[in-house]
C-alpha positions in Angstrom: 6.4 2.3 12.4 7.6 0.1 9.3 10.6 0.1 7.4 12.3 -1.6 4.4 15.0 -1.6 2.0 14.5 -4.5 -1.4 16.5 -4.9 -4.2 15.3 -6.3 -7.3 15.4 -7.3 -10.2 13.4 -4.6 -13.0 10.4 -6.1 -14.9 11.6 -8.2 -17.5 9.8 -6.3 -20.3 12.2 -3.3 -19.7 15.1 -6.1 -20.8 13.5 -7.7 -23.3 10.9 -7.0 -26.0 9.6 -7.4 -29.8 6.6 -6.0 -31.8 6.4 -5.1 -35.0 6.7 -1.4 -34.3 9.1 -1.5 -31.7 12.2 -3.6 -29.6 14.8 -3.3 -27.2 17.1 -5.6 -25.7 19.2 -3.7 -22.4 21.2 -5.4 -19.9 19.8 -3.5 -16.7 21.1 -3.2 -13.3 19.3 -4.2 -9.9 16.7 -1.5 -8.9 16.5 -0.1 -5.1 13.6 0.8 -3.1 13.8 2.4 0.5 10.2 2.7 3.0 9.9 4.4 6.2 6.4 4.8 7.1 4.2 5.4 10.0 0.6 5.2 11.3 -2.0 6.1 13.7 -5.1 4.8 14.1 -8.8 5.4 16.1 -12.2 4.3 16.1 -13.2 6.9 13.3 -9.5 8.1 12.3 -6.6 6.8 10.6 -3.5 8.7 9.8 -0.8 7.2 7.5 2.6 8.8 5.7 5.0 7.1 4.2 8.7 8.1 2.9 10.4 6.5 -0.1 13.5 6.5 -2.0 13.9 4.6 -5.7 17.3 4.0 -6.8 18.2 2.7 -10.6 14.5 2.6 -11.4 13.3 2.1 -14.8 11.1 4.1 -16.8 9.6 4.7 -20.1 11.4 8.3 -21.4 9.7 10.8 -23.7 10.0 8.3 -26.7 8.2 5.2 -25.2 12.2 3.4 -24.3 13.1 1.8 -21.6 15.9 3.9 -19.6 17.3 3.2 -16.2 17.7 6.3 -13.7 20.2 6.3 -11.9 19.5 9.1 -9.8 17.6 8.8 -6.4 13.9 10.2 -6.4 12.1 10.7 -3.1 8.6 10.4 -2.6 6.4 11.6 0.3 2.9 10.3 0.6 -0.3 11.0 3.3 -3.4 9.9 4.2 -6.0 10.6 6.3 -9.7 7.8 6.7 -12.6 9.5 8.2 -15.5 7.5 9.4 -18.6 8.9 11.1 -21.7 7.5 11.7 -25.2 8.9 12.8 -28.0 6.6 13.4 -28.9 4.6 10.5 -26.2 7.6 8.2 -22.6 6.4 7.0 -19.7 8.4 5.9 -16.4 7.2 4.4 -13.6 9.8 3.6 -10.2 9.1 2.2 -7.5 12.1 1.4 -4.2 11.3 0.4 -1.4 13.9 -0.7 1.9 12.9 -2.8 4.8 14.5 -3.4 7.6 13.4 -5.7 11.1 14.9 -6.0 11.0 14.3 -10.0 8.4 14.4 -12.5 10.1 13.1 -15.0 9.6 9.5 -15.6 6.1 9.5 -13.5 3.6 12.0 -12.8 0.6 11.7 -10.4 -1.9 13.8 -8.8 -0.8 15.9 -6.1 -3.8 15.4 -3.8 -6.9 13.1 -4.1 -10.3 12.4 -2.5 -12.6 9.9 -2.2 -16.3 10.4 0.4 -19.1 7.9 0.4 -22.3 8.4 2.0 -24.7 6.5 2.7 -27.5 4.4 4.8 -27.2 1.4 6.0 -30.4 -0.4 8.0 -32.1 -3.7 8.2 -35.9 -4.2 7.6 -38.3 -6.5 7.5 -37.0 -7.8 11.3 -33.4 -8.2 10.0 -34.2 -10.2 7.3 -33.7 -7.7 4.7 -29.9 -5.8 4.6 -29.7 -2.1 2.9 -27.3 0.0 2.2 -28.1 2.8 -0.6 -25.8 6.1 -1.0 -23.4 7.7 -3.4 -19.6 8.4 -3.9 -17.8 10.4 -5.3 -14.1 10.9 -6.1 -12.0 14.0 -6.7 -8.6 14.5 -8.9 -7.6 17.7 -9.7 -5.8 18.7 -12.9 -2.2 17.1 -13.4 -0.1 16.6 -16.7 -1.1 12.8 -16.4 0.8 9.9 -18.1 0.0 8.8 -21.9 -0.2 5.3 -22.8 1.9 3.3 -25.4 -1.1 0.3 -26.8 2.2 -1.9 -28.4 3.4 -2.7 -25.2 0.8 -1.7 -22.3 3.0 0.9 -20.5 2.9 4.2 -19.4 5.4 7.2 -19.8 5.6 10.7 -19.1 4.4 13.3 -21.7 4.6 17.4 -20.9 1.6 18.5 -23.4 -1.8 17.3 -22.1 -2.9 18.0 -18.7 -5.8 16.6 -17.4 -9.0 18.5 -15.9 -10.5 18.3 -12.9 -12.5 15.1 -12.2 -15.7 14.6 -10.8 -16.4 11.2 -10.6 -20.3 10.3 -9.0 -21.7 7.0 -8.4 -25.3 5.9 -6.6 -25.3 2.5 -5.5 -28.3 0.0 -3.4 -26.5 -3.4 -1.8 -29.1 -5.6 -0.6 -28.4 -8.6 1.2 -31.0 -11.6 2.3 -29.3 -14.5 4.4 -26.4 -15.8 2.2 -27.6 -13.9 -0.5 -26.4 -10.6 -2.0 -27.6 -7.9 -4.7 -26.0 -4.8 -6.0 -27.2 -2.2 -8.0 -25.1 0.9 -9.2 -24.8 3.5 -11.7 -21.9 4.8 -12.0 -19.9 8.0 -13.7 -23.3 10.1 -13.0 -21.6 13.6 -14.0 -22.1 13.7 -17.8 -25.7 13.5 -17.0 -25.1 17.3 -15.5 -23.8 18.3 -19.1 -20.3 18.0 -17.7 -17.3 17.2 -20.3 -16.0 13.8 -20.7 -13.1 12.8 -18.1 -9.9 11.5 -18.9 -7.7 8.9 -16.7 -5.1 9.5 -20.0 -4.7 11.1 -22.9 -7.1 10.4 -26.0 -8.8 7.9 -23.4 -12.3 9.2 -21.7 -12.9 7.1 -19.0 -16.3 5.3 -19.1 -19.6 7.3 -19.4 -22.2 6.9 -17.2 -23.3 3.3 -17.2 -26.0 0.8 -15.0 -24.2 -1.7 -13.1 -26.0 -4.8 -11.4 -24.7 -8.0 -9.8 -25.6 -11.0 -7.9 -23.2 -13.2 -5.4 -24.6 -16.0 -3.6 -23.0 -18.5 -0.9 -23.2 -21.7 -0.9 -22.3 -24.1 1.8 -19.6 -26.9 1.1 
């Protein structure tokens, strides 16, 4: 069981900022935040929810400005780790569920997944390490924020909503003594013909692409 209570002072951005498009200068209050959470864990399940409450938090509203709420928003979040294992066969599941009082200075998902699976053995008498599998990640449809470039922020917007993503990746690791190699390509759904996905709006998150990667310790 954890809880907390923090006040602080908002992001100084929200008080203070100059482009050649747009500016603001607000003298803004201290924010609140509240937590009361609880977990559970076992070998091959965690369980976690968490209760919030914001107070005088700062948002961007529907015309990319800084505007402190002074309203109290709730929050409820869960989660629930899977891991199994069968011989030499790995799986990895994450769910998590949210639910927010207001959607109207922050919008996310209402449920999300995330599975891996995959092998993981040693050959070669131990000397090689593999692990080769795929994940994949779930987000169902949600009006999603929209992104202001001037000043790198985010703010609520009620006429794009997003699709469903399907997000698939296959990956190898390979690891030999202090020695490790990675190879992964990632965002394999457009290769089914699927449409492009989008994180937010006019922004297509990255199209399938080859990923590889080297890391290798040395002693002091």
């Amino acid at each position: 069981l954890t809880m907390g209570h923090w006040r602080e002072r908002p992001d100084y951005i929200f008080s203070r900022f100059y482009s050649n498009y747009i500016s603001w200068e607000n003298q803004l209050g201290l924010s609140e935040r509240s937590r009361l959470g609880v977990s559970v864990s076992w070998p091959f399940l965690k369980l976690e929810a968490n209760v919030y409450e914001l107070r005088n938090q700062v948002y961007l509203n529907h015309m990319a400005m800084p505007v402190q709420n002074p309203d109290a928003i709730r929050a409820f979040t869960a989660a629930a780790t899977l891991n199994f294992s069968f011989g030499v066969f790995r799986s990895r599941h994450q769910w998590m569920f949210q639910h927010f009082s207001s959607t109207n200075f922050e919008r996310f998902p209402g449920i999300a997944g995330y599975n891996s699976l995959y092998a993981d053995m040693h050959l070669f008498e131990g000397a090689l390490g593999l692990q080769a599998g795929f994940d994949f990640t779930w987000i169902p449809s949600y009006d999603f924020m929209r992104f202001m470039p001037v000043n790198g922020l985010f703010y609520a917007q009620n006429t794009y909503s997003s699709r469903d993503a399907y997000l698939l990746d296959a990956f190898v690791n390979l690891q030999i003594k202090r020695t490790r190699f990675f190879l992964k390509m990632q965002n394999l759904s457009p290769l089914a013909g699927t449409l492009p996905n989008y994180s937010i709006p006019f922004y297509p998150l990255p199209d399938t692409a080859f990923k590889f990667g080297v890391s290798w310790m040395f002693f002091d």
